[in-house]
N, C-alpha and C positions, 0 to 999 in steps of 0.2 A: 612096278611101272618103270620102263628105261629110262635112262636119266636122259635130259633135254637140256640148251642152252634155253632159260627161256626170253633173253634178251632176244631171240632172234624174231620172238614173237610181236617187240613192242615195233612202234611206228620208227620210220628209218630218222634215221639221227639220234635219236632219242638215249642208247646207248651211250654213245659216241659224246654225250654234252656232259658236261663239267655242272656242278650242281651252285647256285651261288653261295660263299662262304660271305657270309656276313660278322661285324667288326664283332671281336672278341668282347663276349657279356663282361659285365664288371663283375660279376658274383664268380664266376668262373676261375676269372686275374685274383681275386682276393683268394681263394680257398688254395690254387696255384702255388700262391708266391706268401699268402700268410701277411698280406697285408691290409691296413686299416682303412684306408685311403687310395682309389683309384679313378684318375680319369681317364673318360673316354672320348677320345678326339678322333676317333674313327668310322665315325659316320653319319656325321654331321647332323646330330640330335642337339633339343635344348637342352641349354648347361642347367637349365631354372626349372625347378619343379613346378607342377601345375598349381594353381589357386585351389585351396580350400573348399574354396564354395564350389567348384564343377565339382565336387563329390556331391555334391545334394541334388544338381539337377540329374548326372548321371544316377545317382540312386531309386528317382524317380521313375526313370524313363525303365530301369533294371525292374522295381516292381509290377510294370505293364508286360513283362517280357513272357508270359505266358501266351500274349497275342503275339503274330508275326508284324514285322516293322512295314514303317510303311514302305512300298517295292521303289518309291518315285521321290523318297524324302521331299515330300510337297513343303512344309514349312521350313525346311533348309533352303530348298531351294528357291523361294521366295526370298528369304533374306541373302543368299550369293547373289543372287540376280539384283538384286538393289542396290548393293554394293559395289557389281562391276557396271552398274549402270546399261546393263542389257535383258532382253527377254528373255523369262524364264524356259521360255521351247527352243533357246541354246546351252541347258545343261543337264547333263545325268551324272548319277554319283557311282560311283566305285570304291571298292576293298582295297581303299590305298591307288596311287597312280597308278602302278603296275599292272593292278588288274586291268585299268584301263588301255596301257597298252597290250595285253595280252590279246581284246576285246578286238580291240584298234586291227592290229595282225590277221583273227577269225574273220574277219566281216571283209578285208579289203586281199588280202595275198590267198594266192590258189597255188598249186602244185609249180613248183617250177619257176617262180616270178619271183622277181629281184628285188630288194631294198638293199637303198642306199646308206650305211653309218659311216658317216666321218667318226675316225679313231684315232686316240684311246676314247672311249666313251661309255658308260653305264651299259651294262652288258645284257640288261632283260631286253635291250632293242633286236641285240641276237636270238638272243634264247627265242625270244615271239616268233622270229622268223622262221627261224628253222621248226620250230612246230607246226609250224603250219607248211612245211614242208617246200617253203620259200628259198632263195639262195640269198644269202647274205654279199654285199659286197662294201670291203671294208674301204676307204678312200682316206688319207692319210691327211692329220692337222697343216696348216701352212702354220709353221710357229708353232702358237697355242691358241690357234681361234678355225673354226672351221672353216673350210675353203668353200664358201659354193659356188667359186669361178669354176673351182675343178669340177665339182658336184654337179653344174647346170651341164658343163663339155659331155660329162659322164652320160647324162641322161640322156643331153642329144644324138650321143654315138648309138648308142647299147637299145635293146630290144628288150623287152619284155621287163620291162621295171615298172612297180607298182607303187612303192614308197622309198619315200626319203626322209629318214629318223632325225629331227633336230633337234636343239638343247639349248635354252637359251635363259639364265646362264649356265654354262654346259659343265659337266659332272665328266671329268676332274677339272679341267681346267680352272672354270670360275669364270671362263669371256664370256661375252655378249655378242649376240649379232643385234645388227643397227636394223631398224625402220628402212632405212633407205637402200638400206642393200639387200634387203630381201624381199623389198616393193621389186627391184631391178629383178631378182633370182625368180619370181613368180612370174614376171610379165612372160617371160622367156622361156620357162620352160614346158614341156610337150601338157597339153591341156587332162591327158588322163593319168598322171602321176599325183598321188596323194599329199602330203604334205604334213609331218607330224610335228607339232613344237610341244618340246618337253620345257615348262616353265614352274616347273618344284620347288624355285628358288628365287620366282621373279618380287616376292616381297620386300629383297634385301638390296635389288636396284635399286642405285642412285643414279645413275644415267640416262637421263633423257631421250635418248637417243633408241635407250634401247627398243626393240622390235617387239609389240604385245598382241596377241590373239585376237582382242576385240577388235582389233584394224579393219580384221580380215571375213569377220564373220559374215554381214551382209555382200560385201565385191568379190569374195572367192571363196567356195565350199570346198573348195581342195585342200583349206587350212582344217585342221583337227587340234585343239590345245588340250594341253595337260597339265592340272595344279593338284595340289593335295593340302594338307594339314596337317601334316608330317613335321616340318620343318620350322616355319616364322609360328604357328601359333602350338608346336609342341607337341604334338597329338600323334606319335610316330607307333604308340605301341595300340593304340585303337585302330588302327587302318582305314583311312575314310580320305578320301579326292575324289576326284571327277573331270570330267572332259567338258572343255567349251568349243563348239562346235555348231555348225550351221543345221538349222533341226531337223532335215533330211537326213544328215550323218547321226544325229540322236536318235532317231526311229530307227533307225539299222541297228546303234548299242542296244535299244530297248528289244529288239528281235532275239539277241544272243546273250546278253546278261545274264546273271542266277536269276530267277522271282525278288528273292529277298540277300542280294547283295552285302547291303549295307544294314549291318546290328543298331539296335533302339539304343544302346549306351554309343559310339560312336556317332550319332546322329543327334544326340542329345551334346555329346558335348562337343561336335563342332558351333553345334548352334548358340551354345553357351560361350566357346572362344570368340565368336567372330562378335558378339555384344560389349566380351570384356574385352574391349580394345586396350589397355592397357598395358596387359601381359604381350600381348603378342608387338606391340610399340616400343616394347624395352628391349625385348630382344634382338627387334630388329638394330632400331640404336647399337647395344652392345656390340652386335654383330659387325657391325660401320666400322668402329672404332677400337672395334680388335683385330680387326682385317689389314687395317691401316698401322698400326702398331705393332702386330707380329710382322708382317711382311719389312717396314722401313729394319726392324731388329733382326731378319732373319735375312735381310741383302747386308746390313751391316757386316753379318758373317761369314760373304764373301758367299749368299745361296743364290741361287738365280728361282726367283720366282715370281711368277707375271700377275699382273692386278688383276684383283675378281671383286664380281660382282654379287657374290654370293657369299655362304657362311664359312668357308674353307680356303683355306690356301693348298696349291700346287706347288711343292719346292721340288727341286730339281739338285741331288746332292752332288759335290766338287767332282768334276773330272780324274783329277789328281787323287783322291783317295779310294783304299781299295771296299767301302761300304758300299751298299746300294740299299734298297728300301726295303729288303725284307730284313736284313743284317741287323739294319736300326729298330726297326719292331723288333727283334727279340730282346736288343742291350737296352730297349727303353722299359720293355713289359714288368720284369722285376722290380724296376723303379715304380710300378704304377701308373702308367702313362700307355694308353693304345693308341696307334696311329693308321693310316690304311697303305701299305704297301705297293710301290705302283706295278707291281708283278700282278698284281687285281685287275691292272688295264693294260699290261703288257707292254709296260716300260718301266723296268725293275731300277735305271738309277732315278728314280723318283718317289716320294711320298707326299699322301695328301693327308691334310689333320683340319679338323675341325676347329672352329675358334671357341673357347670355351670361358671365362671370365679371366680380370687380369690377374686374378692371384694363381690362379691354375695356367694361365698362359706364362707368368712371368717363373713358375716353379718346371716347368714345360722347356724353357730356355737352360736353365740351370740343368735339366738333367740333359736335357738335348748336347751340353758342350761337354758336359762328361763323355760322354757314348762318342763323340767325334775321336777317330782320330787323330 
């Protein structure tokens, strides 16, 4: 048989895309470098192992696994829906948020049609797009918080735009958009433009102010929200979120989903996190007040890095030195210490690190001023 490129077979782009590299495993670093002790600050997982006891409800739900799960996680979803004080015919669950934007992508962009990402930003908004054979259009941070003075101008000029990727609080930076300015971004802009909010992260608000999904659910269908379990209650290696959305928009995910989505161990222990309030309470805490104490310690060092409202900081390394962020991951890695490089989001003098406990954040400092230099 002649030889063939067979990339020229697959869907256009597809080629052409960067695969995501996700933060370097700690068993990886350990076998690497021959060390006992590694943290991982690179992508913003619980520094706290999970409770004890969700191995017994997850072992349960593991011996029913012979049967397929349920397609609609009906008793999850009664318990989220209680929780966020809305009805259950505005939520469907997904393999992690992603899959939900993936989903999000399939059902709203067609050949050719534009979405909006304000950038640097979490790159599966791309990846969605251009799968679906969408054109991406990148529109650049004011600062470090997203523009949608620019973002609304954008849609009013342009043609053929279908969504606009939001984040809130947004992956790298950590800002928030407010209630009030995106009550203002909504009134105003063109009424067939979709509207994505990614909120991965909104358990670790402390901001009143901030801008939340349920606002919007009943006065505009245009809004689509995105949470997971990933992050405030720990659950990052079972893969389970979901979208909140107006229930027109959930019969459309429920059109293109798998069947069975979401696994009977993942569904089991989200439904076990969200009972043990406690674990996911500390974290959050933690989180507060490691956020506030690496950052005052990491401006003390003369870093520039802007308040967030999530579980990570965005530092920004000195002008004056010739480091940048991949530089530092590598003189940090043999220390045992991962961080996420902002060459990830396409702004190499910067790095983003997860907040991890203070004894791991204040040994994080110590190796960090080594590596400077």
């Amino acid at each position: 048989m002649p030889e063939f490129d067979v990339t020229s077979f697959a869907r256009e782009h597809v080629a052409r895309m960067a695969p995501y590299v996700p933060g370097k495993p700690i068993l990886e670093v350990r076998q690497e470098y021959g060390l006992d002790k590694v943290v991982k600050l690179s992508s913003n997982e619980c520094p706290f192992e999970l409770p004890a006891a969700l191995g017994e409800a997850v072992a349960e739900a593991v011996t029913g696994s012979n049967r397929y799960p349920d397609a609609l996680c009906r008793q999850l979803r009664a318990q989220v829906a209680a929780r966020l004080k809305i009805s259950e015919s505005h939520l469907i669950f997904c393999n992690g948020a992603e899959e939900g934007i993936r989903l999000i992508a399939q059902i709203f962009l067609n050949q050719g049609e534009k979405a909006v990402i304000p950038t640097p930003i979490f790159d599966a908004y791309s990846t969605a797009t251009l799968l679906m054979g969408g054109q991406p259009v990148k529109l650049p941070l004011k600062g470090h918080r997203i523009d949608l003075d620019a973002v609304l101008s954008f849609c009013k000029q342009e043609k053929d735009i279908k969504l606009v990727w939001l984040c809130s609080p947004s992956n790298p930076t950590g800002d928030i958009l407010t209630k009030k300015e995106t009550d203002g971004f909504l009134t105003q802009l063109p009424p067939h433009i979709m509207v994505v909010l990614d909120e991965a992260y909104r358990e670790f608000v402390t901001d009143d102010q901030a801008v939340c999904t349920e606002d919007y659910l009943e006065k505009d269908p245009r809004v689509i929200g995105l949470r997971t379990f990933s992050k405030a209650y720990g659950l990052a290696g079972l893969r389970i979120g979901y979208i909140v959305a107006h229930p027109r928009v959930i019969a459309l995910v429920n059109n293109v989903k798998l069947p069975f989505n979401v696994n009977s161990a993942a569904m089991a222990a989200a439904g076990y996190m969200l009972e043990e309030t406690d674990f996911a309470e500390k974290h959050v805490a933690l989180a507060v007040s490691e956020r506030t104490f690496m950052r005052e310690q990491l401006c003390r060092r003369g870093l520039e890095v802007p308040e967030s409202q999530a579980n990570f900081l965005f530092v920004k390394l000195p002008d004056n030195t010739r480091l940048d962020g991949t530089a530092l991951f590598h003189r940090l890695l043999p220390k045992g210490f991962v961080v996420r490089p902002g060459t990830a989001f396409g702004v190499p003098g910067y790095f983003r690190m997860s907040l991890g406990t203070r004894e791991d954040n204040l040994e994080f400092l110590q190796e960090f001023d080594r590596a400077m230099p």
